[in-house]
Backbone as a chain_set.jsonl record, in Angstrom:
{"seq": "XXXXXXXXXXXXXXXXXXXXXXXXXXXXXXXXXXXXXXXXXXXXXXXXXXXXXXXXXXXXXXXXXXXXXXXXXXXXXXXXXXXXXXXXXXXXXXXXXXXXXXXXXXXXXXXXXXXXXXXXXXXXXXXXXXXXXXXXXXXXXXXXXXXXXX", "coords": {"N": [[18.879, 0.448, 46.894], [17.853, -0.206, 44.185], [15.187, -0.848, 44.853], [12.36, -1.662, 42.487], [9.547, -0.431, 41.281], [6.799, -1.362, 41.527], [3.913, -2.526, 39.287], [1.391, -1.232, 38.681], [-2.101, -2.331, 39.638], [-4.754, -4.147, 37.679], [-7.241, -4.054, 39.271], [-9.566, -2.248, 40.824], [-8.757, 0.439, 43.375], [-9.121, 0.26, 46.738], [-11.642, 1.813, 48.078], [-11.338, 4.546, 49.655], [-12.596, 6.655, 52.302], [-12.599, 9.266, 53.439], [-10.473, 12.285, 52.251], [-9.866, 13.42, 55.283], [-10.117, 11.679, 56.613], [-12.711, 11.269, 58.356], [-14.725, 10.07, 57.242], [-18.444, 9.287, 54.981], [-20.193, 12.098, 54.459], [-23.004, 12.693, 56.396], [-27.135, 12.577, 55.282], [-28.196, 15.963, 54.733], [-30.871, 16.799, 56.218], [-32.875, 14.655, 58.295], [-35.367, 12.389, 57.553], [-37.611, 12.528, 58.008], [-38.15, 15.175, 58.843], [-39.462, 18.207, 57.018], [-37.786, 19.854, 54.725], [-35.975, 17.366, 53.854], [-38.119, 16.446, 51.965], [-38.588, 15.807, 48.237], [-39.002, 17.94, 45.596], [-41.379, 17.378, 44.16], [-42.858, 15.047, 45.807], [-43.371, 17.214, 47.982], [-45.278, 18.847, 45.941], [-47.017, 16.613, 45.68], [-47.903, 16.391, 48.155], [-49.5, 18.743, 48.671], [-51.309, 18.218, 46.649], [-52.613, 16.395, 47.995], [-53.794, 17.511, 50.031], [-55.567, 19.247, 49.341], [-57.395, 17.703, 47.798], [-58.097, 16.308, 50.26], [-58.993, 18.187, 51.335], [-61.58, 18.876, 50.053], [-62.843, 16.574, 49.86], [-64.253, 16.233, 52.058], [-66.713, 17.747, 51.789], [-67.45, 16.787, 49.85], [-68.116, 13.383, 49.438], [-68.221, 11.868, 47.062], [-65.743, 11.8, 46.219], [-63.937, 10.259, 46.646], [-63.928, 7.758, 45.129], [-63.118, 8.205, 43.451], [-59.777, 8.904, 41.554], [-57.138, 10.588, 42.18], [-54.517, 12.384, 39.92], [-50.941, 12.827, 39.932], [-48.457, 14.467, 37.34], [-45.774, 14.872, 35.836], [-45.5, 16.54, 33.404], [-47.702, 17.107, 30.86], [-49.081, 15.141, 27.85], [-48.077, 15.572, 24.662], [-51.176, 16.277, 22.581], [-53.295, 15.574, 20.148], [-52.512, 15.585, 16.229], [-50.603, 17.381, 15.162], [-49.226, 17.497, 17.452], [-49.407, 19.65, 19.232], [-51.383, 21.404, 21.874], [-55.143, 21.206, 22.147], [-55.95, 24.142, 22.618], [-53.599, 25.37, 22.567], [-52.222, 26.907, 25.056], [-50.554, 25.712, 27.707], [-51.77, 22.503, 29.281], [-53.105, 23.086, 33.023], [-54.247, 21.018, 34.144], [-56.203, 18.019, 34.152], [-59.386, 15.757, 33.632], [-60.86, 12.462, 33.331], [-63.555, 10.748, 32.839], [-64.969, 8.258, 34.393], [-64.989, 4.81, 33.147], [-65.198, 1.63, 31.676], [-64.535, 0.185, 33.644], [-62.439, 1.249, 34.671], [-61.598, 3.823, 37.422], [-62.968, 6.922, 37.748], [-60.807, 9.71, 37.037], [-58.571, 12.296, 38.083], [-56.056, 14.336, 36.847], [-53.184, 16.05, 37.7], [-50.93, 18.79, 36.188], [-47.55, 18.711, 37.469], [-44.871, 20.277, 36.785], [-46.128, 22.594, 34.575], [-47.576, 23.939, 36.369], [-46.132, 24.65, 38.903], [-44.407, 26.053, 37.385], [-45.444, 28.641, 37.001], [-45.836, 29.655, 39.799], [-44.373, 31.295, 42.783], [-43.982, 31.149, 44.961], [-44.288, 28.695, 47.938], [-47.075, 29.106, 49.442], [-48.377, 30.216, 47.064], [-48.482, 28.52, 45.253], [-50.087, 26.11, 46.434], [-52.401, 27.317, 46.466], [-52.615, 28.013, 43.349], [-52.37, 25.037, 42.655], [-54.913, 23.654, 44.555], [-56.837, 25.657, 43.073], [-57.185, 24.5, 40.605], [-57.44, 21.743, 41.092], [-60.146, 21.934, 42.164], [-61.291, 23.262, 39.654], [-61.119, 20.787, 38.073], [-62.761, 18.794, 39.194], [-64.916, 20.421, 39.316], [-65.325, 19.768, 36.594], [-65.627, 17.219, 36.209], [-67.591, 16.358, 37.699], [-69.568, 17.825, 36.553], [-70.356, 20.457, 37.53], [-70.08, 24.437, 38.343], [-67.161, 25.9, 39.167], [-67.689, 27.095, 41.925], [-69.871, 26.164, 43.268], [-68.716, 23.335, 43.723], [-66.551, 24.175, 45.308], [-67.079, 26.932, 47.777], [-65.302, 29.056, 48.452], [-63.952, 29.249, 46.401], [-61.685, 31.13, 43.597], [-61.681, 33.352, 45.464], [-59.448, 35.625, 46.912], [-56.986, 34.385, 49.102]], "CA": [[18.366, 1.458, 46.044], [17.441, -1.124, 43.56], [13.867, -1.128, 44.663], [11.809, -1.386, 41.402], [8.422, 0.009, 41.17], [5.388, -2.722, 41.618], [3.056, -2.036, 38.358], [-0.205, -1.0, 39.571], [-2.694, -3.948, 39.666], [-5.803, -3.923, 37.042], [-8.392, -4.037, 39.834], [-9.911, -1.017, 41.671], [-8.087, 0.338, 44.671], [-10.188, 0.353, 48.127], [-12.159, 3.308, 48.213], [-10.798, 5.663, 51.402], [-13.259, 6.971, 53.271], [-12.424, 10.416, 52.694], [-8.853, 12.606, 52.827], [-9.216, 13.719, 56.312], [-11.002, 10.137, 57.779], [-13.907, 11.817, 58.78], [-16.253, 9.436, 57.003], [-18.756, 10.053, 54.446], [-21.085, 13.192, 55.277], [-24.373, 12.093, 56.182], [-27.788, 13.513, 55.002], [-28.474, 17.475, 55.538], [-31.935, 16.257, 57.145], [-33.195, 13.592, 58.693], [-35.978, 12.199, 56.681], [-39.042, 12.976, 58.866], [-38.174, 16.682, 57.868], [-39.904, 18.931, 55.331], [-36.502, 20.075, 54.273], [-35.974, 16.306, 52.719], [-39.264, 16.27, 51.055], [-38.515, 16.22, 47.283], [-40.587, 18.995, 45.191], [-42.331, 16.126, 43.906], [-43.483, 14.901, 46.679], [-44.184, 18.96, 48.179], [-46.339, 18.913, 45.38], [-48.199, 15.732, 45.645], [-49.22, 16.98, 49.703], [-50.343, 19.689, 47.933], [-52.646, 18.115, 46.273], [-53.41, 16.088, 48.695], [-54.51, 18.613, 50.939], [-56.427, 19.912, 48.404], [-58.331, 16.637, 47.693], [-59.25, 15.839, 51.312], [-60.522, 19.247, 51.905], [-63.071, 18.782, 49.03], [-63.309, 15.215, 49.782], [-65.278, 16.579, 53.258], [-67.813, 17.992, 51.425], [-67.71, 15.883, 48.103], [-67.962, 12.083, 49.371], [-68.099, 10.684, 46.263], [-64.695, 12.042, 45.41], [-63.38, 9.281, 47.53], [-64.05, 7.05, 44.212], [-61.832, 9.351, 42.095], [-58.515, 8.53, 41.412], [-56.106, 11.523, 41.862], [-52.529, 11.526, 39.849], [-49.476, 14.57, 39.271], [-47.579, 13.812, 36.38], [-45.025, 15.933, 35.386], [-45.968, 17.146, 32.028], [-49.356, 16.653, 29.896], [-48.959, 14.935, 26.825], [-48.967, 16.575, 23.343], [-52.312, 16.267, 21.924], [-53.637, 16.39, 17.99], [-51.62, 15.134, 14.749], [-49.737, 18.272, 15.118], [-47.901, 17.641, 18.534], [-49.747, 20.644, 20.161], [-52.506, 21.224, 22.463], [-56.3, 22.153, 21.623], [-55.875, 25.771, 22.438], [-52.192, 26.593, 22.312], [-51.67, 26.852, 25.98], [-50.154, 24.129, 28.025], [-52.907, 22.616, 30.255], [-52.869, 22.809, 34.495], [-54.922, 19.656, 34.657], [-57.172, 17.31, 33.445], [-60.155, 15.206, 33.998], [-61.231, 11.699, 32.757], [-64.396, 10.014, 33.621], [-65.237, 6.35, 34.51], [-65.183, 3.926, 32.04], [-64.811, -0.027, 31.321], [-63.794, -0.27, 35.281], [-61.701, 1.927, 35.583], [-62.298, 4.895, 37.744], [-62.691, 8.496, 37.212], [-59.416, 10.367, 36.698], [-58.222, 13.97, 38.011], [-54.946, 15.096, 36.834], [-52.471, 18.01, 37.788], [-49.842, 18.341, 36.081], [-46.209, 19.722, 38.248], [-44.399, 21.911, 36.39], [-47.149, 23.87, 34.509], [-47.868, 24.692, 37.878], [-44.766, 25.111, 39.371], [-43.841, 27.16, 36.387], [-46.875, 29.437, 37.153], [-46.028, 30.127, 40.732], [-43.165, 31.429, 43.012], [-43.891, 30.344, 46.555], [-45.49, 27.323, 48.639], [-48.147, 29.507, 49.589], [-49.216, 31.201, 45.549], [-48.287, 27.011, 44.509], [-50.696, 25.904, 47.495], [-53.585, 28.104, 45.77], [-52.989, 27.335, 42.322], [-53.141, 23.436, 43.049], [-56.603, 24.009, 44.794], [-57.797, 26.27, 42.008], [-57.06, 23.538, 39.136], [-58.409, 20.227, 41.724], [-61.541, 22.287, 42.065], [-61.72, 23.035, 38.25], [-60.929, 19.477, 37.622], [-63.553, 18.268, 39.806], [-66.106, 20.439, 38.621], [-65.747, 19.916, 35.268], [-66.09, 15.92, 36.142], [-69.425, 16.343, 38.011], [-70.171, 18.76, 35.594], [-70.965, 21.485, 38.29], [-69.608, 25.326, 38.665], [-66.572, 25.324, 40.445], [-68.123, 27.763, 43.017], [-70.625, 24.992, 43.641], [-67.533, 22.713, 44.269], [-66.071, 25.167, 46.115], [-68.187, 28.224, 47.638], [-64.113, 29.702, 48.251], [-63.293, 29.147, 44.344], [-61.853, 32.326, 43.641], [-61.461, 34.153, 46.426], [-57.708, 36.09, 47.203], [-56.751, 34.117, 50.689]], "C": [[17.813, 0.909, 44.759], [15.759, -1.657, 43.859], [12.957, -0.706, 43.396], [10.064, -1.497, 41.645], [7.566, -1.055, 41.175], [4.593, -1.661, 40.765], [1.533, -2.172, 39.241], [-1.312, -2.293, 38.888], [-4.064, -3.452, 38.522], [-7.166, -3.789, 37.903], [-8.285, -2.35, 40.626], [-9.129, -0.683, 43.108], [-9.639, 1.037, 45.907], [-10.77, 1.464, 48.446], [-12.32, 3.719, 50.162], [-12.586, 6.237, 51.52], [-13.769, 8.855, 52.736], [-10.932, 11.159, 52.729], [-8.708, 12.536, 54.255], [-9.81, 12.314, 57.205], [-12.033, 11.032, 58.778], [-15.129, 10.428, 58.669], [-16.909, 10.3, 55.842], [-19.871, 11.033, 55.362], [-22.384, 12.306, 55.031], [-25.59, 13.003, 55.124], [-27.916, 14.796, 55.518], [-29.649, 17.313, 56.434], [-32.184, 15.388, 57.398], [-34.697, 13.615, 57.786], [-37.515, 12.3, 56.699], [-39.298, 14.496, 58.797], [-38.747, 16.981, 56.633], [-38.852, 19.104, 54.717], [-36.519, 19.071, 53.496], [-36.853, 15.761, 51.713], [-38.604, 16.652, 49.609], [-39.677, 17.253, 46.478], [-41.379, 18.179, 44.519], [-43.515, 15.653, 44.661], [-44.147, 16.106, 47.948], [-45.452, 18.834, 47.528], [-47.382, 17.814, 45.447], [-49.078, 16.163, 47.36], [-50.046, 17.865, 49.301], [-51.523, 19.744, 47.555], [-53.056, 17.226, 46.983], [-54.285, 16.294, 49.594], [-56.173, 18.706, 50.407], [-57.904, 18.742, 48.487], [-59.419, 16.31, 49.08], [-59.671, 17.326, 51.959], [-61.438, 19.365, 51.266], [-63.687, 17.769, 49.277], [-64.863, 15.377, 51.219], [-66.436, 17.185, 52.85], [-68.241, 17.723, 50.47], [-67.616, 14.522, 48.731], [-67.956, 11.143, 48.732], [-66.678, 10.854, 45.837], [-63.606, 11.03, 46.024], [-62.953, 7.877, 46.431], [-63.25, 7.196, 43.197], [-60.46, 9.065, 42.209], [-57.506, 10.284, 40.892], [-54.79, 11.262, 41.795], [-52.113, 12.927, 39.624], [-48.653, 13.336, 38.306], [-47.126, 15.174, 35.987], [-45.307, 17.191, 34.564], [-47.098, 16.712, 31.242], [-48.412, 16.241, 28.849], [-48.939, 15.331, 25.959], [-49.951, 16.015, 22.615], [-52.461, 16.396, 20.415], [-52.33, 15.238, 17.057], [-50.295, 15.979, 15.067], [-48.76, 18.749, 16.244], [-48.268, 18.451, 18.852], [-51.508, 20.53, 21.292], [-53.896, 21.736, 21.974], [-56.233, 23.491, 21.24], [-54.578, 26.476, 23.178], [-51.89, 27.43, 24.239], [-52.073, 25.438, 27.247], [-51.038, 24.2, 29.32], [-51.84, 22.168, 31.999], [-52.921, 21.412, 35.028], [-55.664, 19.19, 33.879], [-58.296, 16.465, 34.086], [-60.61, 13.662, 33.037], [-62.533, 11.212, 33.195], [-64.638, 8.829, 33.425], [-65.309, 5.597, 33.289], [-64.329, 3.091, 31.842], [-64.122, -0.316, 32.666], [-63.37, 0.206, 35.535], [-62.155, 3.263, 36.447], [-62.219, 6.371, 37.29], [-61.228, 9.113, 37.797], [-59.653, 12.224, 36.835], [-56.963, 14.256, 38.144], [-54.372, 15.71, 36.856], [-51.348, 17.309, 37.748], [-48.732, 19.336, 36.508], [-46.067, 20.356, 37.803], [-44.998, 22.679, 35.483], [-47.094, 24.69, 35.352], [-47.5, 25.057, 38.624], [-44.237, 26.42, 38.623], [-44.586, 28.538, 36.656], [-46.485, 29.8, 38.325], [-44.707, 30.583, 41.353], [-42.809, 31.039, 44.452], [-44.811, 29.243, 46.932], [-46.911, 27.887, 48.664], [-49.505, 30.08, 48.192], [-49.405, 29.282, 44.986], [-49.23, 26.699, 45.345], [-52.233, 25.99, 46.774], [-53.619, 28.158, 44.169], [-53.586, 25.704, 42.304], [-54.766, 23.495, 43.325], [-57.514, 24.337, 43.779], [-58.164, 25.008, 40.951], [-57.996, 22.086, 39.851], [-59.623, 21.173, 41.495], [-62.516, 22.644, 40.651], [-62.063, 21.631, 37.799], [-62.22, 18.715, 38.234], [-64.482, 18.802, 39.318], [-66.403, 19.975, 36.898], [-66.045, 17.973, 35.347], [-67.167, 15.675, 36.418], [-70.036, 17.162, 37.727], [-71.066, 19.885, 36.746], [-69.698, 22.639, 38.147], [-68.424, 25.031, 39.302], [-66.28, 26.177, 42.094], [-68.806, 26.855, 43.537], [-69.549, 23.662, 43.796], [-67.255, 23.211, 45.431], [-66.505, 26.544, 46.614], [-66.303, 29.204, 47.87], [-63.714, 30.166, 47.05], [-62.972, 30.401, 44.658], [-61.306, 33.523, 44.259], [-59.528, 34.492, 46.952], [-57.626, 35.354, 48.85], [-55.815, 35.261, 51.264]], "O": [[17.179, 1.771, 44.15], [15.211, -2.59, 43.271], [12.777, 0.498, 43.216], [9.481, -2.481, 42.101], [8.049, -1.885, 40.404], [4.463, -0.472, 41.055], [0.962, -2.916, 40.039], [-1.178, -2.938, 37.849], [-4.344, -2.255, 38.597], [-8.176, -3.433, 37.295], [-7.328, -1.612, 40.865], [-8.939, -1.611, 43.893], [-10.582, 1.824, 45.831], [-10.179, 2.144, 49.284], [-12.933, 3.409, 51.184], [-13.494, 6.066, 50.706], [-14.678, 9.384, 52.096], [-10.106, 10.482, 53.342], [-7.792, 11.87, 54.736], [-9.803, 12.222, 58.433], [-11.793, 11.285, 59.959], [-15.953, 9.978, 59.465], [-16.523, 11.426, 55.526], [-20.271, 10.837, 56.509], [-22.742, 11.589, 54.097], [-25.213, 13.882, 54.348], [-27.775, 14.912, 56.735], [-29.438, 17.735, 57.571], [-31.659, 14.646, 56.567], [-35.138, 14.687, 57.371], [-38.349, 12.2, 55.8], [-40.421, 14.993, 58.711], [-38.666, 16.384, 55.559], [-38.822, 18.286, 53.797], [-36.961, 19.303, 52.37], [-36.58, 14.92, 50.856], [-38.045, 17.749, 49.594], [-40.885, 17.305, 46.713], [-42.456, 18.752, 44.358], [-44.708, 15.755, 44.378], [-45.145, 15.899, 48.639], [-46.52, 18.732, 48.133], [-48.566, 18.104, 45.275], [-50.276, 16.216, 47.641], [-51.253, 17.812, 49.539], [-52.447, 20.535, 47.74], [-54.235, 17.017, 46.695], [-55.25, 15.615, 49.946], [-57.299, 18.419, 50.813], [-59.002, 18.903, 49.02], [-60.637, 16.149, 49.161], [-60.484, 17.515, 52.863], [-62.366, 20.005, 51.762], [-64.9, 17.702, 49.077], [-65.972, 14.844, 51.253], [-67.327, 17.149, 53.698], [-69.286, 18.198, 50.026], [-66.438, 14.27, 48.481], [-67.81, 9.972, 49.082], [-66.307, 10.011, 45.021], [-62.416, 11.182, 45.751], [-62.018, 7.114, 46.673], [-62.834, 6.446, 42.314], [-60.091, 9.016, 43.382], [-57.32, 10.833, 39.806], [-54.033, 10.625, 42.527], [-52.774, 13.892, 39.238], [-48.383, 12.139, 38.4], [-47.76, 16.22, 35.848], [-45.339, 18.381, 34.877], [-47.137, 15.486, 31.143], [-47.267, 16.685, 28.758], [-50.043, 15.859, 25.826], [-49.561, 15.11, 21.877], [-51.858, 17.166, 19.667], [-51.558, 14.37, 17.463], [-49.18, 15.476, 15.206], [-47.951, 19.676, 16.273], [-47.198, 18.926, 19.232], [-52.405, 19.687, 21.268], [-53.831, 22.786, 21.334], [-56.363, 23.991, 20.123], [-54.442, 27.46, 23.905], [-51.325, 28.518, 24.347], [-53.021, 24.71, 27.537], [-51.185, 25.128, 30.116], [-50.801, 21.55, 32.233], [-52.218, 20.804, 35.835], [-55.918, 19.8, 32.84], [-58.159, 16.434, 35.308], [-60.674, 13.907, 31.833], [-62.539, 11.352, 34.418], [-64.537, 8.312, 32.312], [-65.895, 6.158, 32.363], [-63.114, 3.277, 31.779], [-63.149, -1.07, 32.689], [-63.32, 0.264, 36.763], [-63.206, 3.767, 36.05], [-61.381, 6.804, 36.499], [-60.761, 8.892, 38.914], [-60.344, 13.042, 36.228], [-56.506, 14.458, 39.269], [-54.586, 16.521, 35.955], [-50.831, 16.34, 38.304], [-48.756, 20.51, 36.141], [-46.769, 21.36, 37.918], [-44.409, 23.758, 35.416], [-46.712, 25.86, 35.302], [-48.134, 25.839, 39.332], [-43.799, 27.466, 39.101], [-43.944, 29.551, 36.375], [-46.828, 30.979, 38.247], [-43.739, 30.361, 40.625], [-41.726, 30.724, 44.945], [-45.861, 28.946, 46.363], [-47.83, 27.333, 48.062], [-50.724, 30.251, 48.222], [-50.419, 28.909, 44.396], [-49.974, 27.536, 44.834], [-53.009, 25.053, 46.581], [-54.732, 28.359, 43.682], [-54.714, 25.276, 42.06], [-55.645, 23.398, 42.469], [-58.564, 23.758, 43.502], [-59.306, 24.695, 40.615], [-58.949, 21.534, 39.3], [-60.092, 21.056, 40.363], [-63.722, 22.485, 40.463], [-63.122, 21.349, 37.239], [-62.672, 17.881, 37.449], [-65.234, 18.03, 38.723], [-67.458, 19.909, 36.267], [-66.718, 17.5, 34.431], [-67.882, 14.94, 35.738], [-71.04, 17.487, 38.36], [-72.288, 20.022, 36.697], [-68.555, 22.246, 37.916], [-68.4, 24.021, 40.005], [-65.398, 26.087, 42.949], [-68.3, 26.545, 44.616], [-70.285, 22.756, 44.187], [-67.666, 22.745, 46.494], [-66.283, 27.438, 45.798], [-66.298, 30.219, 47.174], [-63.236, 31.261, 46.756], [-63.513, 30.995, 45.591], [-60.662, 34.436, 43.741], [-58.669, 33.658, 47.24], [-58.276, 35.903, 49.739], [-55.501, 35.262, 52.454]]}, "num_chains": 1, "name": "protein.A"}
């Protein structure tokens, strides 16, 4: 009855498995699933969609460099934007090598919508703005859809 307690050791003890020895749980989907798509990456098909259905009747847009970035930058001295609401997207054009630039930015646009299908049709709307306003055309003449309620 003289057994005296062994002080617990300074190193980590062997991490179990789990209580019932199951194992850990795997993923909820397998990774070839939409389900595991992050909304990140939702949104970048999105616009990728978007891109190569314009790209079929725009072939130079093939030259264009499309990015999603989270959030726009704040603009000005004063940490706000031109005109006081936060932009969808943006456009850069060519210059010193690099190529022309069309940006959409996520959660604007996310924020703005409530399903895949209304998010789907904003994206579109803003690439097709973005695009026209780079080749300085309408963005009915981009797009003869622009516009239109699907």
């Amino acid at each position: 009855m003289d057994d005296p307690v062994q002080p617990r050791s300074a190193e980590p003890r062997p991490r179990r498995r789990d209580r019932h020895g199951r194992g850990m749980r795997g993923p909820v989907a397998p990774p070839q699933v939409p389900l595991s798509a992050s909304r990140a990456e939702a949104f970048t098909d999105l616009v990728q969609d978007s891109v190569e259905r314009l790209e079929r009747r725009w072939p130079q847009l093939a030259e264009v460099e499309f990015l999603v970035l989270e959030v726009p930058p704040l603009g000005g001295a004063d940490g706000e934007w031109p005109d006081e609401a936060v932009p969808l997207g943006g456009s850069l054009s060519a210059a010193e090598g690099k190529p022309a630039r069309v940006i959409i930015y996520r959660r604007p646009v996310e924020i703005r919508t409530k399903g895949r299908d209304e998010r789907a049709a904003l994206v579109h709307e803003v690439v097709v703005e973005q695009v026209a306003d780079l080749l300085g055309l309408s963005p009915e003449s981009v797009d003869p859809r622009y516009g239109d309620e699907d």
